[in-house]
C-alpha positions in Angstrom: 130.2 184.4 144.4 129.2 181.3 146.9 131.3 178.3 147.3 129.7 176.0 144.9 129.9 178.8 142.1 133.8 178.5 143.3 134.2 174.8 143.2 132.2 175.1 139.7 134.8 177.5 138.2 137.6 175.4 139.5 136.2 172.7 137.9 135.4 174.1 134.8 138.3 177.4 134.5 141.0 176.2 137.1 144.4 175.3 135.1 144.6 171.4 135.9 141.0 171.2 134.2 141.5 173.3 131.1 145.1 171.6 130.7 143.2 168.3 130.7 140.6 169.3 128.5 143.4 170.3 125.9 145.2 167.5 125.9 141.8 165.1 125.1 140.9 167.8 122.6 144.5 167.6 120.8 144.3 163.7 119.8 143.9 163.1 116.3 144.4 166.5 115.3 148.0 167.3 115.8 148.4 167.7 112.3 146.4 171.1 112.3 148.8 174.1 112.7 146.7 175.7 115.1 146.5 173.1 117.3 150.5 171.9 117.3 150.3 175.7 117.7 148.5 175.9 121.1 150.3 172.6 122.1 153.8 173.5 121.4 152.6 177.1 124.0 150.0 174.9 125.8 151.6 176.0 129.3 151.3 180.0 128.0 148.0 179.6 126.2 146.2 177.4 128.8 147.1 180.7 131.7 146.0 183.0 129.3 142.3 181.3 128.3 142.1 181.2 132.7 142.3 184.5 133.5 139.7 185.7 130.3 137.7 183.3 131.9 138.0 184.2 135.2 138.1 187.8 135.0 135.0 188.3 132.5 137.2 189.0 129.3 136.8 185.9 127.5 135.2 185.8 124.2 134.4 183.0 121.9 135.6 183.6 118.4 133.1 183.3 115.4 132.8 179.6 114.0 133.9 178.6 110.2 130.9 177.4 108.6 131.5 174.5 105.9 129.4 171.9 104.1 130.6 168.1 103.6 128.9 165.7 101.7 129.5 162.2 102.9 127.7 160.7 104.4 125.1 163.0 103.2 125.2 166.7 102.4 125.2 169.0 106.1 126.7 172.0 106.9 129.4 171.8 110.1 130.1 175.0 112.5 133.9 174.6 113.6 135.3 176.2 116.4 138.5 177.9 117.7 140.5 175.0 119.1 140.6 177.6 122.1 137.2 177.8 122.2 137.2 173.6 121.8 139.4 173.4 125.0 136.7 175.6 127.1 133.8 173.8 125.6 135.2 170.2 126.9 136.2 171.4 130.1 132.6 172.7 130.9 131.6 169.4 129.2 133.5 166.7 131.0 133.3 168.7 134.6 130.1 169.8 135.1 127.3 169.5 132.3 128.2 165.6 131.1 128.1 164.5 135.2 124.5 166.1 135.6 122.7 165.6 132.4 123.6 161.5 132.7 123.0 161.2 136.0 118.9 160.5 135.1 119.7 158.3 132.3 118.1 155.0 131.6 120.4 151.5 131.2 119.3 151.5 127.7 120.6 154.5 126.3 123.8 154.2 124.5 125.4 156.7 122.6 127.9 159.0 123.8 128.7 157.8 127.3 131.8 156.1 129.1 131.3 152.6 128.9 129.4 152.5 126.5 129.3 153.3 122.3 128.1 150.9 119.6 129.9 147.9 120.8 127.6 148.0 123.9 124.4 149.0 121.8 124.9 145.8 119.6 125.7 143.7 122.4 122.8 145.1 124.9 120.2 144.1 121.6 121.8 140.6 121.1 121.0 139.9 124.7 117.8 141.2 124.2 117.4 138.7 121.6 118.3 135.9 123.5 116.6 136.8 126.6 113.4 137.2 123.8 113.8 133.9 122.8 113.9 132.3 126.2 110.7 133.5 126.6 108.6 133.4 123.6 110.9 131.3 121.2 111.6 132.6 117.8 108.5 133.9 116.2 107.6 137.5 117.0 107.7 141.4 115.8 110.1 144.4 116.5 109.4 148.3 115.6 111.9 150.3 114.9 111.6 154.4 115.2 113.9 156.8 113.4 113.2 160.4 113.7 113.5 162.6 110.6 116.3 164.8 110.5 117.1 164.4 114.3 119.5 167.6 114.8 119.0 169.2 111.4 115.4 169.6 113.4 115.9 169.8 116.7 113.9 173.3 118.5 116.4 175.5 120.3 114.0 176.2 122.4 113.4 172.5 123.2 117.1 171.9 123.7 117.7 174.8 126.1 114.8 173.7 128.1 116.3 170.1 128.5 119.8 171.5 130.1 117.7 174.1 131.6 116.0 171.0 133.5 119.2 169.5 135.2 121.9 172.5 135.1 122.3 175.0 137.7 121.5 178.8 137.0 125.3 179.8 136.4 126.0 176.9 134.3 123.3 177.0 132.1 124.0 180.5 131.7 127.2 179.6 130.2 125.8 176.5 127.9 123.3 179.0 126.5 125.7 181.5 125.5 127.7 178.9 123.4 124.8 177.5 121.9 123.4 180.8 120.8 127.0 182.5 119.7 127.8 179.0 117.1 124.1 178.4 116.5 121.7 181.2 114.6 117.9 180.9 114.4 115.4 178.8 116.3 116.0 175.2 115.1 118.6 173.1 113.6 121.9 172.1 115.0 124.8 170.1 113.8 126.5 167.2 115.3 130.1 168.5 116.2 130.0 170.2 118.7 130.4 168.1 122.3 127.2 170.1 123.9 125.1 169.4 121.1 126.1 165.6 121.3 125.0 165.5 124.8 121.7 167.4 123.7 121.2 164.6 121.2 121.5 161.8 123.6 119.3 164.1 126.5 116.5 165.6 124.6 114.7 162.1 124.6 115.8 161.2 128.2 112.1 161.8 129.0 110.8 159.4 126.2 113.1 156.7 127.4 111.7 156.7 130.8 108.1 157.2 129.4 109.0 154.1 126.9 110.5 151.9 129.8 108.4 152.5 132.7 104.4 154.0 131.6 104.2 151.5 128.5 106.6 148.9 129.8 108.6 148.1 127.2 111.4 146.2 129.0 113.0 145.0 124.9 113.9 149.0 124.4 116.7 150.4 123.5 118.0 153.3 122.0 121.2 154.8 120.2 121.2 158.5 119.4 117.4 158.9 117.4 117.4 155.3 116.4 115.3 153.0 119.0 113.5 150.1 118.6 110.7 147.7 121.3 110.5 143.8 121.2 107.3 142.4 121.8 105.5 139.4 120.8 102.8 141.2 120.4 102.1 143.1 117.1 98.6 145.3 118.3 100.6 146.2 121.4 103.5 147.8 119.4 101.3 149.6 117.1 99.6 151.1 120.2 103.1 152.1 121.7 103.9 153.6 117.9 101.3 156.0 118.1 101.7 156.9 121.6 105.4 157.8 120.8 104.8 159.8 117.8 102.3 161.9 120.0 105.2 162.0 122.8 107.7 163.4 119.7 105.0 166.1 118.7 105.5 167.6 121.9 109.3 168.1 121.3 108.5 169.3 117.7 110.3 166.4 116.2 108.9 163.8 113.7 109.0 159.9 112.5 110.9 159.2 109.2 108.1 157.6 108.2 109.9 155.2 104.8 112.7 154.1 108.3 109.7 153.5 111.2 108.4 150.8 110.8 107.0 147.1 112.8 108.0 143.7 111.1 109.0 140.1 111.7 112.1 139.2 114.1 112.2 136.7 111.2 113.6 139.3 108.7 116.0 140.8 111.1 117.0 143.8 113.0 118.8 146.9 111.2 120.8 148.4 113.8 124.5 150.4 113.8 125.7 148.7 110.6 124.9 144.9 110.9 121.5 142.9 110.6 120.6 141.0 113.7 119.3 137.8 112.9 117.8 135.4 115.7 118.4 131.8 114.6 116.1 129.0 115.1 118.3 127.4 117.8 118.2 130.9 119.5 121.6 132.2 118.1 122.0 135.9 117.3 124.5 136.3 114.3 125.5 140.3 113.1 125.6 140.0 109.3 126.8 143.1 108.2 124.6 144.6 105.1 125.7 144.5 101.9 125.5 147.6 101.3 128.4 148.7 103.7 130.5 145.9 101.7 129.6 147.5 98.2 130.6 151.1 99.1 134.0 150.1 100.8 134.7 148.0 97.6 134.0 151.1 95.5 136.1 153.3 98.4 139.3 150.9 98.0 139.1 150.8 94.0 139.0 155.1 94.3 142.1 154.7 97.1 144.4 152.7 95.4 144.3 154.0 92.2 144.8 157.5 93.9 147.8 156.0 95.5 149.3 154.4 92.0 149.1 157.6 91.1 151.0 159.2 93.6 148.2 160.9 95.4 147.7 159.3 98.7 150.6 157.6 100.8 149.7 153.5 101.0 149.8 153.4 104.6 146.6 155.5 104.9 145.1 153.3 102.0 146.0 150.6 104.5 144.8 152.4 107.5 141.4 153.4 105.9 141.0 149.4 105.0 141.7 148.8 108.7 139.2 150.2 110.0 136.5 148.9 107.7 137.8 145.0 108.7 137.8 146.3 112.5 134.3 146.8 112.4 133.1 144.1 110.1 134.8 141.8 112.3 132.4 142.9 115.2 129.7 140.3 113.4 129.7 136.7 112.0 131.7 138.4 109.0 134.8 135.8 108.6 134.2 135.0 104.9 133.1 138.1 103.9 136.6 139.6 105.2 138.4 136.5 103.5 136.7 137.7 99.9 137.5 141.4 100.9 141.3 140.9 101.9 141.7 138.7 98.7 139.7 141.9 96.7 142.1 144.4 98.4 145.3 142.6 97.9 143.9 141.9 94.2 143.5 146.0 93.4 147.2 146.1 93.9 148.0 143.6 91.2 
């Protein structure tokens, strides 16, 4: 074995990294009995997944298969939290580092620094910069791809780590893939690898978006993108040339969510409606949507919890959340007529 298979094993199988891995893997999951389990032995179990790894013996056990149904119906393959621990470590180390390292500035999802705080911000300054330029009148098209992992080619997403990996740790990514994943298309979005596939596979479109038809108003989350341009022919022209781009990777446009229209009517994107004001404000509106379900969710919580079903702190913590990211927008009355909803359900 040479020296950089060494320092990749080190990276990846030495002790300090899987120790590391474990302890980011553990958060938010400590109530499992597996994992407070490996935690409570982490010392003993952390030597132990080392040496299989190290010496050839280690074997990934098979993954539970389930189906959940919110917020649509998908089937989820979960994995031995031993297995988890290996998985992040040959994540964060080696396979994260490499398959970023081409990215564009515009692509969001599932990177350090950045997330859908970033996304939102990155298209209100779009927005603004827009406005500068052309004022307030103009056109955006929006792209979402039709069952984006449900549909993604095996073959396609091998090739893509193929691309930027080294033999040896390729080698390694494959064999994961392949052991949780059966057939030749379709993944789910748990696993770490395939969340770096997601935000990878399209690393080539970005670049083809951004620097062969030059749209410098692109930006993309995950399988949702959209291009600003004040010019409607010239956005159609970009539509088509995409879609043919997407052929090639065996994927396809949702054709009811892809779509060009007026900046007037606003932007759909992670949750909130962009509108560009007149005087060259952005507000984030959130849709109403969101607001109807989570008034439906609270009514179903609370009466659970009069009935002794559910604790009120989680009622309280699930509310939390929904006000943490409503507040991200212009959404200070709407919170005021939820809290006074909220605090009304428990009257």
């Amino acid at each position: 074995m040479d020296t950089e298979d060494n320092l990749n094993n080190n990276n990846i199988s030495g002790f300090d990294a899987l120790y590391s891995s474990m302890l980011k893997c553990k958060k938010g999951v400590m109530w499992k009995a597996s994992v407070a389990s490996y935690r409570l032995n982490a010392i003993e179990r952390t030597i132990s997944l080392m040496k299989s790894l190290n010496d050839g013996t280690y074997k990934p056990k098979p993954p539970m298969r389930f189906k959940v149904t919110h917020p649509k119906p998908r089937e989820i393959a979960s994995v031995s939290f031993r297995d988890r621990v290996y998985q992040r470590s040959l994540n964060d180390n080696v396979v994260y580092p490499a398959m970023t390292k081409s990215f564009i500035y515009d692509n969001y999802a599932c990177q350090k620094g950045k997330g859908t705080d970033y996304a939102r911000e990155r298209l209100k300054e779009f927005l603004r910069k827009y406005y500068r330029q052309y004022g307030c009148n103009g056109y955006v098209y929006q792209f979402d791809i039709k069952g984006y992992y449900p549909n993604m080619s095996h073959a396609v997403c091998e090739n893509t780590f193929r691309k930027k990996l080294d033999g040896v740790i390729f080698k390694q990514v494959k064999e994961i893939l392949r052991n949780q994943y059966s057939g030749d298309v379709g993944y789910d979005a748990g696993s770490q690898l395939i969340q770096i596939a997601g935000i990878s596979v399209l690393d080539g479109l970005d670049h083809y978006c951004k620097e062969q038809l030059h749209c410098h108003l692109y930006g993309r989350y995950m399988d949702d993108f959209y291009i600003i341009s004040s010019n409607k022919e010239y956005l159609h022209f970009c539509a088509g040339k995409i879609k043919t781009y997407l052929e090639q990777l065996r994927f396809r446009l949702n054709e009811k969510k892809s779509c060009c229209y007026e900046l007037s009517e606003g932007i759909e994107f992670l949750g909130f409606t962009f509108r560009l004001t007149d005087t060259g404000k952005v507000l984030l509106l959130i849709k109403s949507e969101n607001v109807k379900a989570e008034r439906k969710k609270l009514f179903r919580l609370v009466k659970q919890s009069k009935l002794g079903k559910l604790p009120k702190t989680k009622v309280q913590q699930s509310y939390e959340a929904w006000r943490n990211h409503a507040s991200k927008g212009n959404s200070f009355k709407c919170i005021q007529r939820m809290d006074a909803y909220f605090k009304s359900l428990w009257n």
